[in-house]
Every structure is written in C-alpha cells, then in structure tokens.
C-alpha positions in Angstrom: 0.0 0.0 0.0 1.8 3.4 -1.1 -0.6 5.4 0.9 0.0 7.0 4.7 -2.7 8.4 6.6 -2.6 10.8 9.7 -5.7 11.2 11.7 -5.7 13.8 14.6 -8.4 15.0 16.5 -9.0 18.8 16.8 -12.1 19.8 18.9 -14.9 17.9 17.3 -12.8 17.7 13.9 -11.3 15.2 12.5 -8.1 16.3 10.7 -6.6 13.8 8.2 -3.5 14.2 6.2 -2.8 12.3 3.4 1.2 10.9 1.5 0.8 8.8 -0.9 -1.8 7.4 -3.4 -5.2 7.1 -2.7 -6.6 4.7 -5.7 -8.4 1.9 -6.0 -5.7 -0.2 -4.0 -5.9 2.0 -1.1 -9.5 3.2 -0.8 -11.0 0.3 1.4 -8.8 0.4 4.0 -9.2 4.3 4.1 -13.0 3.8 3.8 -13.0 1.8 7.2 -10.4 3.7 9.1 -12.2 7.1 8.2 -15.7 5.8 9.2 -14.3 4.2 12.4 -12.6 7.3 13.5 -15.9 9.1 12.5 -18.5 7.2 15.1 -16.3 6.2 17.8 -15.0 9.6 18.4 -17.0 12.6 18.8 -16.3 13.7 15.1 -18.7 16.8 13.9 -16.6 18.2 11.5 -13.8 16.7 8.5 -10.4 18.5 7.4 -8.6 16.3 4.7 -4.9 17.6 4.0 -3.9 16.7 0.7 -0.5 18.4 0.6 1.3 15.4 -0.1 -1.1 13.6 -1.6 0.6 12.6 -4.9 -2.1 10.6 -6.9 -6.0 10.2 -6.4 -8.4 8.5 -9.2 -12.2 7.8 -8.7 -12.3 5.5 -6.0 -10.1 8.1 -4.1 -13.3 10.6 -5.3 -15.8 7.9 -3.9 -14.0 7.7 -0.7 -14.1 11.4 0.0 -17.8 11.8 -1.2 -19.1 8.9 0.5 -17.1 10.4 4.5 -18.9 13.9 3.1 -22.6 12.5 2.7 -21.9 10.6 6.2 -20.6 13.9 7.7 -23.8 15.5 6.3 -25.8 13.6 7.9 -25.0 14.1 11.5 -24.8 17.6 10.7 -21.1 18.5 10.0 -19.2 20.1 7.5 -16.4 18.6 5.2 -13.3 20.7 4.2 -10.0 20.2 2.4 -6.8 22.5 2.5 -3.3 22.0 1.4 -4.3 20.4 -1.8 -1.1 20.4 -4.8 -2.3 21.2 -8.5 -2.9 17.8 -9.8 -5.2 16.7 -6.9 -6.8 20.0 -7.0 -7.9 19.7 -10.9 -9.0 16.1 -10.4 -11.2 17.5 -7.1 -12.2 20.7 -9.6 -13.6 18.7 -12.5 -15.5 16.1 -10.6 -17.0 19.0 -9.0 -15.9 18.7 -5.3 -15.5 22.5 -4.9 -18.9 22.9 -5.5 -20.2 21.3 -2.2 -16.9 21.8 0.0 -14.9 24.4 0.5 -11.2 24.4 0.0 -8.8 26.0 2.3 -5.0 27.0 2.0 -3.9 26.0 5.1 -5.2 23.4 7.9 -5.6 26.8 10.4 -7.6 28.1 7.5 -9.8 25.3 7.5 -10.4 25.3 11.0 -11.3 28.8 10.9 -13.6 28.6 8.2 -15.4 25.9 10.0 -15.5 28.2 13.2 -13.3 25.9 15.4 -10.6 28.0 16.9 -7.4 26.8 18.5 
C-alpha cells in the first residue's frame, strides 16, 4: 500500500493528512479507518490535507464523497486544505468544490469551519 494516513483529533474535527496514493488499492482500508474514527469519536466536522497527496483516481473521489454525505448527515461540514495542483484539478472537475470548500492551510480550515485553537 503506497498510501499513509494521519488522523488527529482537533475539537470535534477530524483532521486527516494524506502521502501517498489514494486509488483503488488504497480506498477500502481508508474507507473503514475514516468511518471508524468518524463514530467512535465525537467527530462533527472533517479537514482532509492533501498536501502530499501525490495521486488520487475515482475511487479516491468515492472515498471522499461517501465520508462527506456521512458527515452531512450528522450535521457537519467537510473541508480540504493543502491540496497540490494535480489533486486539485481532479477534485475541480469532478466537481468537489462545488459542495466543500477548500482552504489553504489546515488553520484556514479550522477557521472557516469556526473551530478556533
């Protein structure tokens, strides 16, 4: 698996940073470690930092989506920061940006999602 994944917990946000490639090789296990992390902990909220996320391809897009429309549901909001040009034009064409916003920076994100240090 060429895929790391950091989770931290921030407040009621659930900050996850990404290195590697999240494809179709990757995306189950990320599936089930995202949606564990979201109900056992007290997640309201989801930053995903894709500075060093080198590669993503549909099932990446799925993964994302599918943590977004759980996050939804209970409430929350989903944002991404961080995110290098390739990643960003896959996220822009599949039409990500148009139902999360996008952040520079992880602070950034936590700001625009009102959860201050």
């Amino acid at each position: 698996m060429n895929l790391q994944m950091e989770m931290e917990h921030h407040r009621q946000v659930l900050i996850v940073r990404f290195s590697g490639e999240l494809d179709h090789h990757t995306a189950d296990h990320v599936r089930m470690k995202l949606d564990e992390a979201i109900h056992t902990r007290q997640t309201e909220h989801i930053v995903l930092s894709l500075k060093d996320l080198q590669f993503m391809d549909s099932s990446g897009i799925g993964v994302i989506l599918g943590r977004y429309k759980l996050i939804k549901s209970k409430g929350g909001k989903m944002a991404v920061c961080d995110v290098n040009p390739p990643v960003f034009r896959l996220l822009e064409m599949s039409g990500m940006f148009k139902i999360m916003n996008i952040y520079e920076s992880e602070s950034d994100a936590l700001s625009g999602l009102e959860v201050v240090s």
